[in-house]
Each structure stands twice: as structure tokens, then as C-alpha cells.
C-alpha positions as CSV (number, residue, x, y, z in Angstrom):
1,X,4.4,11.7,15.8
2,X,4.8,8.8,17.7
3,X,3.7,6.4,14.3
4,X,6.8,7.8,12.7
5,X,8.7,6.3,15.7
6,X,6.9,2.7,15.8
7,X,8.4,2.9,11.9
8,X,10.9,0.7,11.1
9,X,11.8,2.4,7.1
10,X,8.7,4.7,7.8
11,X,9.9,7.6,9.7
12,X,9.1,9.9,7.0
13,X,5.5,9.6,8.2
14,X,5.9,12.3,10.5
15,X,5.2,15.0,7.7
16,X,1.9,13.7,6.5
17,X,-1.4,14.9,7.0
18,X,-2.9,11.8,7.9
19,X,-1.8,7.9,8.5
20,X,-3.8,4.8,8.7
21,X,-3.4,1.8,10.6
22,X,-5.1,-1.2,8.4
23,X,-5.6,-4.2,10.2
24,X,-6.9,-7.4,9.2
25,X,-8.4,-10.3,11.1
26,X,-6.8,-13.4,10.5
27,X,-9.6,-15.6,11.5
28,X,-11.3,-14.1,8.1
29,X,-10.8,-16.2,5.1
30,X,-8.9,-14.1,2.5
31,X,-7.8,-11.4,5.3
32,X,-4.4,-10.5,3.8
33,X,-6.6,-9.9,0.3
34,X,-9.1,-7.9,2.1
35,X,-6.5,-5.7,3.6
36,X,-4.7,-5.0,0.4
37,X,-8.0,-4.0,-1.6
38,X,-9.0,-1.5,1.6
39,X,-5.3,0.2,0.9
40,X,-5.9,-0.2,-2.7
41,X,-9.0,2.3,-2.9
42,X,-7.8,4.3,-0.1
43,X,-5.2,5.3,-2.2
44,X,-7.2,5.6,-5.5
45,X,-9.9,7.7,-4.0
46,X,-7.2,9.9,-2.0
47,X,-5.8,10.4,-6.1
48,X,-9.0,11.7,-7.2
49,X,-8.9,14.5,-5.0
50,X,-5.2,15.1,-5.3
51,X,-4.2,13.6,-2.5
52,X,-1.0,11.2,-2.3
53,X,-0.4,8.6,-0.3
54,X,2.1,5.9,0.1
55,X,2.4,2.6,2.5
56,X,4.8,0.3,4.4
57,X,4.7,-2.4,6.6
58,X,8.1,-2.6,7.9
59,X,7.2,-1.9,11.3
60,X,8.1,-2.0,15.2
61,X,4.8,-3.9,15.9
62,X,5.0,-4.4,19.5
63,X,5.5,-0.4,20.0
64,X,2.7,-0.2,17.8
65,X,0.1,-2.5,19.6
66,X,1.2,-1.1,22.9
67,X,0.6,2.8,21.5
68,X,-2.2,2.4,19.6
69,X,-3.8,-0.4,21.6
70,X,-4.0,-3.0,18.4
71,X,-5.5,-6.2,19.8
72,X,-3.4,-9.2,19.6
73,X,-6.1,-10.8,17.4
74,X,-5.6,-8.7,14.6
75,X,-3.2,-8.5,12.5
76,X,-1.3,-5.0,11.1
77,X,-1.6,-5.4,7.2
78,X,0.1,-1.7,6.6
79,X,0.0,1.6,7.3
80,X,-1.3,4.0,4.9
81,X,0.2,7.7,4.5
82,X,-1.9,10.5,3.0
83,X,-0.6,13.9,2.0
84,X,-0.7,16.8,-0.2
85,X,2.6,16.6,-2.9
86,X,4.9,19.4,-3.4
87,X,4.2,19.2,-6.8
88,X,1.4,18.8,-9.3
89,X,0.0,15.4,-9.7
90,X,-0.8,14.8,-13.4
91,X,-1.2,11.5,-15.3
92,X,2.2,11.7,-16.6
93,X,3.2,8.9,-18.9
94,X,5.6,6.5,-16.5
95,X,8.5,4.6,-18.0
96,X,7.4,1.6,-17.6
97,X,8.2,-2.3,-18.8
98,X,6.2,-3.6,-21.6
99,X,3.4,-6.6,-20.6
100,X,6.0,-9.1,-22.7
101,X,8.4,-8.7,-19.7
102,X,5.7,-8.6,-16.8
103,X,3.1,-10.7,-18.0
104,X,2.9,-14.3,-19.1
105,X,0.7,-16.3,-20.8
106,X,0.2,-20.4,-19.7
107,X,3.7,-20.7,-17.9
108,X,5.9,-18.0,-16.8
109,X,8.4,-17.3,-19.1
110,X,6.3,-17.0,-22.1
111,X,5.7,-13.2,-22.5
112,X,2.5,-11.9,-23.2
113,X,1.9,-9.2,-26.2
114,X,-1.3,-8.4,-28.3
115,X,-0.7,-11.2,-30.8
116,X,-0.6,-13.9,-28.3
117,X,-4.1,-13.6,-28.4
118,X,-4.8,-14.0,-32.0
């Protein structure tokens, strides 16, 4: 698949069912927001119906204007991966860091938890 070679870190694309090229036009106001929310509900309607998906944006982009004829105008935002996992998807609990160490409140620094809120 010739995406998998205009990949930089993304050569894994090769085994997925179906890739997309996002692009944004910088001339928009907000583009690089715009591009993110398209991948952003790509990927969580792809989940409803089991599908995975992953992105990057590490990227060889002159190959990839040349081979899939991206105008100069626009700009590549990412490219989204879809695919059917090897295993189950399920809503597994993740390990992940409490809000106090990801989220602050006022000033960074000053963790957020449920009583910060009085």
C-alpha cells in the first residue's frame, strides 16, 4: 500500500482495512480544530460498530501530495487508520491517572478533585 510507504512511524498502515487522508484548509479560521474534531468522530463512530482505528501524522508529505495528488493549499492534518482488532473490544476499565494529576483548576499546578468545587 503505497500510504504505508509515504509513512514516516506509520508503516503498519499497510494491514488496515481502510485509511484516511484528513486535510484541512489553512485559509479556514480554526482549521487545525476542525481537522481534529473530523478524526475525533471518525474514530468514535468507527467504535460503535467495533471498528478500531488509530492515527499519525508523522509523514513523508511530499510523497504523499505527489501520490495522492493533495493540493499544495491544503494542509495534511493526519491520517486516520480503521480496522477490525484481533481481539474483543470491550469498555474495559483503563489504568489511568486521577483528574488531580491531569487537570487543574485556576493555574496549572493546582490539581483538580471533587472538593475543589465545594
Amino acid at each position: 500500500m503505497q500510504l504505508a510507504k509515504d509513512s514516516a512511524r506509520g508503516q503498519w498502515v499497510e494491514d488496515a482495512v481502510m485509511a484516511i487522508i484528513v486535510l484541512a484548509d489553512p485559509g479556514e479560521p480554526d482549521h487545525g480544530l476542525d481537522g481534529g474534531r473530523a478524526v475525533q468522530n471518525m474514530q468514535l463512530a468507527a467504535w460503535i460498530f467495533g471498528v478500531g482505528s488509530g492515527l499519525f501524522t508523522i509523514l513523508n508529505e511530499d510523497a504523499m501530495r505527489r501520490d495522492f495528488k493533495v493540493p499544495r493549499k491544503m494542509h495534511i492534518a493526519a491520517v486516520v487508520v480503521f480496522g477490525y482488532p484481533e481481539r474483543k473490544i470491550s469498555g474495559e476499565k483503563k489504568n489511568r491517572k486521577p483528574l488531580s494529576e491531569t487537570v487543574h483548576l485556576n493555574e496549572y499546578g493546582c490539581g483538580f478533585d471533587s472538593k475543589s468545587l465545594g
